[in-house]
TIVEXFI-862071 format. One record per residue (C-alpha): residue number from 1; residue in three letters; chain; x, y, z. Coordinates in steps of 0.25 Angstrom, whole numbers, plus 5000, padded with zeros to 4 digits. Example, Ala and Ser with C-alpha at 12.3 -4.5 7.8 and 13.67 -1.06 7.14 Angstrom:
2
+-----+------+------+------+------+------+
: pos : code : unit :   c1 :   c2 :   c3 :
+-----+------+------+------+------+------+
:   1 :  ALA :    A : 5049 : 4982 : 5031 :
:   2 :  SER :    A : 5055 : 4996 : 5029 :
+-----+------+------+------+------+------+
// end
This chain:
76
+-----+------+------+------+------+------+
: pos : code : unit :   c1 :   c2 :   c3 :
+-----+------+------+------+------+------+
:   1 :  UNK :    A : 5126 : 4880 : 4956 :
:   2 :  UNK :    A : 5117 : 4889 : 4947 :
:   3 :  UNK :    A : 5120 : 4891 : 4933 :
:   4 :  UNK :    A : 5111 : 4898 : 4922 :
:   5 :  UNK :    A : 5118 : 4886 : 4914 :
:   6 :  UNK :    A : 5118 : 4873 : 4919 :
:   7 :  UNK :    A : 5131 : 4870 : 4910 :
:   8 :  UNK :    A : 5138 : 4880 : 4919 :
:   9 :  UNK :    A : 5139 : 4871 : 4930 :
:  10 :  UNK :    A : 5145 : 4860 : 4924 :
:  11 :  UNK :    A : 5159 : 4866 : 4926 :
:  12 :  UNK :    A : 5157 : 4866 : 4940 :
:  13 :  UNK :    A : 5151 : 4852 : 4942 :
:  14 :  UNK :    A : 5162 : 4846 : 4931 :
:  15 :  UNK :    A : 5169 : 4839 : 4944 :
:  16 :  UNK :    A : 5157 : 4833 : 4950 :
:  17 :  UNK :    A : 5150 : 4823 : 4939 :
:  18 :  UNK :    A : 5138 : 4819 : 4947 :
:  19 :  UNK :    A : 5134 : 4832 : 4951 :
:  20 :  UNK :    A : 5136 : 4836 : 4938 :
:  21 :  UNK :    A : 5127 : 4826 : 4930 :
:  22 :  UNK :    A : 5116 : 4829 : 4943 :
:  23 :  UNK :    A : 5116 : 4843 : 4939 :
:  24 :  UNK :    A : 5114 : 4842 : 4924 :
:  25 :  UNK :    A : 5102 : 4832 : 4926 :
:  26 :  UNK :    A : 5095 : 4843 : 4936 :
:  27 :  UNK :    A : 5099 : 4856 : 4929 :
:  28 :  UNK :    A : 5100 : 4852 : 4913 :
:  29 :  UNK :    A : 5090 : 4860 : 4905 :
:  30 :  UNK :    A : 5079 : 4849 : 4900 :
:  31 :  UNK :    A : 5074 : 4848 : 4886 :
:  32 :  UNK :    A : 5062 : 4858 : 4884 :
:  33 :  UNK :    A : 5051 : 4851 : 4876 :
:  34 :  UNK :    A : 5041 : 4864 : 4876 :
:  35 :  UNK :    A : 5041 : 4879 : 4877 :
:  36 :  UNK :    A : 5052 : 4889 : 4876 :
:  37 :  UNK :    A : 5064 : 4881 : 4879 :
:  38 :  UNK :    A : 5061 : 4870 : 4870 :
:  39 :  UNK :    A : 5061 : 4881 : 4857 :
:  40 :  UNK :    A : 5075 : 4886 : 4852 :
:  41 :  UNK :    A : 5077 : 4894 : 4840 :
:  42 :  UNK :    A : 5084 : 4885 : 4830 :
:  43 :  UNK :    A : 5093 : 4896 : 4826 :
:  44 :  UNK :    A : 5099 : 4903 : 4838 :
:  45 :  UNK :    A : 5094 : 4896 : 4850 :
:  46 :  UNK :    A : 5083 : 4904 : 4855 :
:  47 :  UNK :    A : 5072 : 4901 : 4864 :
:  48 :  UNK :    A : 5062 : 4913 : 4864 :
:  49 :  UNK :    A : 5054 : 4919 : 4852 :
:  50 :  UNK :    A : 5054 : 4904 : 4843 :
:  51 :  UNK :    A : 5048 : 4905 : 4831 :
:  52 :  UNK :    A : 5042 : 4888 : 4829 :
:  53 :  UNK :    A : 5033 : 4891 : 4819 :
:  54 :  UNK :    A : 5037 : 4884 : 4806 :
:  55 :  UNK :    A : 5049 : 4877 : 4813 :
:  56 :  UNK :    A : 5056 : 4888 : 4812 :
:  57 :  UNK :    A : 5063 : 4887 : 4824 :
:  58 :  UNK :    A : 5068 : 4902 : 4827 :
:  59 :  UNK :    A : 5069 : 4913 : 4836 :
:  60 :  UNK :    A : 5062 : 4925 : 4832 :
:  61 :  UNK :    A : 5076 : 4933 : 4830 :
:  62 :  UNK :    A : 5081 : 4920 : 4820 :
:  63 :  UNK :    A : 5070 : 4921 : 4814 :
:  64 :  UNK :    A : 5070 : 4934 : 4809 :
:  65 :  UNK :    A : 5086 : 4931 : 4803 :
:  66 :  UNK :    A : 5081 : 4919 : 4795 :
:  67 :  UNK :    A : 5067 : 4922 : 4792 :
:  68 :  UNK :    A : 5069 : 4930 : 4780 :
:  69 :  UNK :    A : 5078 : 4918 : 4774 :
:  70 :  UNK :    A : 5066 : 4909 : 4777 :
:  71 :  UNK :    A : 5056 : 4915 : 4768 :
:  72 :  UNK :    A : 5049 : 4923 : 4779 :
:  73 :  UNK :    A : 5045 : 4937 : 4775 :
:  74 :  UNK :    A : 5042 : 4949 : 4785 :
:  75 :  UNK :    A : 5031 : 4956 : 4781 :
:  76 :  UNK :    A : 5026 : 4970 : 4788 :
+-----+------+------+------+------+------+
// end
């Protein structure tokens, strides 16, 4: 029973409660408290390129949408 998604294996283990309530406590995704996981982009859900700086919160690619609204200028 192998799923990119631990979610996906719920269908299948529906039927059998135990084995069900087993599986979630061994396979649920813990609560990251550090690194890259624990940072999300507030705008779109991302986890790479996070801009934290200001508590901001953003993604580099959201960043560039809303920046200009902020008050931030591009120079060069």
């Amino acid at each position: 029973m192998t799923a990119k998604d631990y979610r996906k294996v719920f269908k299948q283990l529906k039927i059998k409660p135990v084995k069900m309530n087993k599986f979630i406590k061994h396979n649920a995704p813990k609560k990251r408290e550090f690194g890259l996981g624990s940072r999300t982009c507030s705008r779109c859900g991302r986890y790479r390129a996070h801009i934290g700086k200001y508590g901001l919160d953003f993604c580099r690619q959201c960043f560039r949408d809303v920046a200009k609204d902020m008050g931030f200028k591009k120079y060069s």
